[in-house]
C-alpha positions as CSV (number, residue, x, y, z in Angstrom):
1,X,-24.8,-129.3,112.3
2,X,-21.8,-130.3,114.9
3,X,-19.4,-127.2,113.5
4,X,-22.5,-125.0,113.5
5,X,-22.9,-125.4,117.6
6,X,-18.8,-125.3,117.4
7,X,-18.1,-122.3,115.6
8,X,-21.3,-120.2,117.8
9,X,-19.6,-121.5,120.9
10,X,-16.0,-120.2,119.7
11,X,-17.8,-116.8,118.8
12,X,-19.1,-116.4,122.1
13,X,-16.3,-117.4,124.3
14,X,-14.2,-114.9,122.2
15,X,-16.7,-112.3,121.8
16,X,-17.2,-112.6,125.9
17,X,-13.6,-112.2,126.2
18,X,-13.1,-109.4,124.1
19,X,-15.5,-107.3,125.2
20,X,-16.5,-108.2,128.7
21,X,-12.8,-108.4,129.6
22,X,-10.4,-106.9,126.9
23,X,-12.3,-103.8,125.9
24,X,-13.3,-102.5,129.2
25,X,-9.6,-102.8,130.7
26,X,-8.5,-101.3,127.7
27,X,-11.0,-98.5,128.9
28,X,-10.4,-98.6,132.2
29,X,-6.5,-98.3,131.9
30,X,-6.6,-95.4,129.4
31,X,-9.1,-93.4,131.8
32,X,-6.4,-94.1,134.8
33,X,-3.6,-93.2,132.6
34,X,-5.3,-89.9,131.6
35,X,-7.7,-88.5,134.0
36,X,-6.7,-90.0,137.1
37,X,-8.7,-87.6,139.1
38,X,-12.3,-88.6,137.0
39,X,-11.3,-92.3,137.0
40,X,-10.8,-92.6,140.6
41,X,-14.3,-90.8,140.9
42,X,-13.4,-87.4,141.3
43,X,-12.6,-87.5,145.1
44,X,-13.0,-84.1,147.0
45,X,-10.2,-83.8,149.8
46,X,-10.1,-81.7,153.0
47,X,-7.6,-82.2,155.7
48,X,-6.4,-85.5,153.7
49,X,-9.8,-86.9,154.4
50,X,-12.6,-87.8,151.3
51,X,-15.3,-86.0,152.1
52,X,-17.1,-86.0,149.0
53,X,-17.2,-86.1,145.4
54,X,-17.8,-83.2,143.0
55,X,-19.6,-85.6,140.5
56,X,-22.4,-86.4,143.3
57,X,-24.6,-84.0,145.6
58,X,-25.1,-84.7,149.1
59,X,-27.1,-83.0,151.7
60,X,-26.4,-79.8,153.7
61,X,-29.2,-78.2,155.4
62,X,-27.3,-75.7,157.6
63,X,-28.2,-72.0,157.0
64,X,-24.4,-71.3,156.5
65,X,-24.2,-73.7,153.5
66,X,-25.6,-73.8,150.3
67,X,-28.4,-76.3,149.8
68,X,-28.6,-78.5,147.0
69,X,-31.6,-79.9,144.7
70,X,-33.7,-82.2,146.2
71,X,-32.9,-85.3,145.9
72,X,-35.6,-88.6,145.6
73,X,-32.6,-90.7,145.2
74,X,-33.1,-93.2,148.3
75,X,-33.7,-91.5,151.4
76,X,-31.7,-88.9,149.6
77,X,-28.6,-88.1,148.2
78,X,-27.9,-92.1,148.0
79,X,-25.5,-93.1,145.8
80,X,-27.0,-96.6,145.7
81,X,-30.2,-95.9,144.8
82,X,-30.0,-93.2,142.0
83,X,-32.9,-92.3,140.2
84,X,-35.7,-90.1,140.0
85,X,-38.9,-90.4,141.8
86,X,-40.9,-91.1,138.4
87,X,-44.2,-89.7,139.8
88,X,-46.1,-87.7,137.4
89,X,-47.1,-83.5,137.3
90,X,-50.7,-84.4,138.2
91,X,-49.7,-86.9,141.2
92,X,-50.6,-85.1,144.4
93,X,-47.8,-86.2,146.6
94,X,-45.1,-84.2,144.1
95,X,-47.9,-81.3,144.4
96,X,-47.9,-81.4,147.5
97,X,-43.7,-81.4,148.2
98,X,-43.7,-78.8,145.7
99,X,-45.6,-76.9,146.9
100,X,-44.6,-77.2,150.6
101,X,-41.0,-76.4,149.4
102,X,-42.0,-73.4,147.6
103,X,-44.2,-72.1,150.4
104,X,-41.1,-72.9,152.9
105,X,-38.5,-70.9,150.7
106,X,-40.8,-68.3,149.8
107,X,-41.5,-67.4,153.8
108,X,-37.6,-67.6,153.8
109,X,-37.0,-65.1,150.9
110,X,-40.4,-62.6,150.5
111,X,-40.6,-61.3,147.3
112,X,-38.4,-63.3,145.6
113,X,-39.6,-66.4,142.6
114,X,-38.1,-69.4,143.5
115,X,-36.0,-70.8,141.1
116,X,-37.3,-74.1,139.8
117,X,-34.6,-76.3,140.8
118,X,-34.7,-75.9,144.6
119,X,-37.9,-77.6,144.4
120,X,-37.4,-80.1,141.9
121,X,-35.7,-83.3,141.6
122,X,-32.8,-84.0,138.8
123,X,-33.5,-87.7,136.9
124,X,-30.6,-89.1,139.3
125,X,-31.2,-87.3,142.1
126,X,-27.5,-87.0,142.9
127,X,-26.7,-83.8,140.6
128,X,-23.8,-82.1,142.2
129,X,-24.9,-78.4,140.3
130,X,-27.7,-75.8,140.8
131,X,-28.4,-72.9,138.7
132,X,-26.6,-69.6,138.7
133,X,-29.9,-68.3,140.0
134,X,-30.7,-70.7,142.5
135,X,-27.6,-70.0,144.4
136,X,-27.8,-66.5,144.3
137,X,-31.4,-66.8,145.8
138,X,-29.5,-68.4,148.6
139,X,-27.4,-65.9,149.3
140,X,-29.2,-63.7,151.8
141,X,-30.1,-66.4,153.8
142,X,-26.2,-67.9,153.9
143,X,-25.2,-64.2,154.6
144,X,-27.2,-63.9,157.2
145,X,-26.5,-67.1,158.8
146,X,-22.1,-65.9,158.5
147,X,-22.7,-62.8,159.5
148,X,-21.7,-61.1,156.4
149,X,-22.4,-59.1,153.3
150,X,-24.6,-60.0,150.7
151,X,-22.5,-58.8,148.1
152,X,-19.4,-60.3,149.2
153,X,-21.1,-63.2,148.8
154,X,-22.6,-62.5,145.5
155,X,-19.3,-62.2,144.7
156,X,-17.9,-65.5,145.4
157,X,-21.2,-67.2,144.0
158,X,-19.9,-65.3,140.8
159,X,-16.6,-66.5,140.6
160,X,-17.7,-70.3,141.2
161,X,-20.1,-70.5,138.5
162,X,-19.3,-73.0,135.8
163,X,-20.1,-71.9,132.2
164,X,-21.0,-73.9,129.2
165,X,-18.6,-76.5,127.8
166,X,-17.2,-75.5,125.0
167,X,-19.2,-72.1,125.1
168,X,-22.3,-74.2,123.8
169,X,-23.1,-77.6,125.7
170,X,-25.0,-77.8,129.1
171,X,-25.8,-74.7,131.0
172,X,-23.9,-72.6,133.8
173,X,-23.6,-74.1,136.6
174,X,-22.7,-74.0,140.6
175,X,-21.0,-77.1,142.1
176,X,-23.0,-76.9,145.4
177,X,-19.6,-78.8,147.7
178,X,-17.2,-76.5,146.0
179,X,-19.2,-73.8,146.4
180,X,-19.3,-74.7,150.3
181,X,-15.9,-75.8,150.5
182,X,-15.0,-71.9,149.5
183,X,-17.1,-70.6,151.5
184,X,-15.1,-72.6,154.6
185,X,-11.5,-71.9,152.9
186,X,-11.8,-68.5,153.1
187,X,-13.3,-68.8,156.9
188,X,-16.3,-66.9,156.0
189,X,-18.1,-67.9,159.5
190,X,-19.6,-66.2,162.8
């Protein structure tokens, strides 16, 4: 009985140390090694300063920027408290925010269907991406706001959007910072 509690003890000491320490330093040193920009979180730079990363969304509600998904992650867009709002299609409060965000862009942009994720959460609520569609819907109102043309505008959407990986995983995409980063860098403003 004595080597039985010996020989579980040695297992989990070593087992503990091989893959609550070993493995995930292993892990971590191969990431650093070869994709130091994802390992150290993908860290978005402007004027030497971190202002954001293009893994997470965070908020911009200016008319000259692109908005991203809601977000029910915290008060929103909180890093710390990712997750979805788990309430249900029948619960009235998401009705209700729905709806109000529907009616909201809808006055905004007559004529046009809103494209589902402008008024929907993503499961983390941090998702850094919109549709194709959802960012062009946006673009009158961003256009507008910069005192530009639509269609030059249309035109930089275009050239931002992120297709599938590997031609078949995932779906295009529009990183919503480096969409709005662009938009600054090439001094698109009033």
């Amino acid at each position: 009985m004595h080597s039985i509690w010996k020989t579980s003890i040695r297992f989990t000491v070593v087992t503990a140390l091989l893959l609550g320490v070993a493995y995930p330093l292993v892990i971590t040193g191969m990431a650093t090694a070869l994709f130091p920009r994802q390992a150290a979180g993908s860290l978005v730079l402007k004027d030497g300063k971190v202002i954001g990363s293009s893994l997470l969304a965070q908020s911009f509600t200016s008319d000259k920027y692109f908005h991203p998904r809601p977000s029910a992650a915290g008060n929103g867009y909180d890093p710390t408290s990712s997750g979805g709002s788990n309430l249900a299609q029948s619960n009235k409060t998401l009705v209700t925010r729905i709806q109000g965000d529907i009616d909201k862009l809808a006055a905004a942009n007559p004529g046009k269907a809103v494209p589902i994720d402008m008024v929907t959460t993503s499961g983390s609520g941090l998702d850094p991406d919109i549709t194709p569609d959802a960012a062009f819907y946006q673009v009158a109102r961003v256009a507008k706001s910069r005192g530009m043309s639509e269609d030059g505008l249309h035109e930089l959407v275009t050239r931002q959007v992120t297709g599938r990986q590997l031609g078949i995983l995932g779906e295009p995409r529009v990183n919503v910072l480096e969409l709005n980063l662009e938009l600054d860098r090439a001094g698109i403003s009033r």
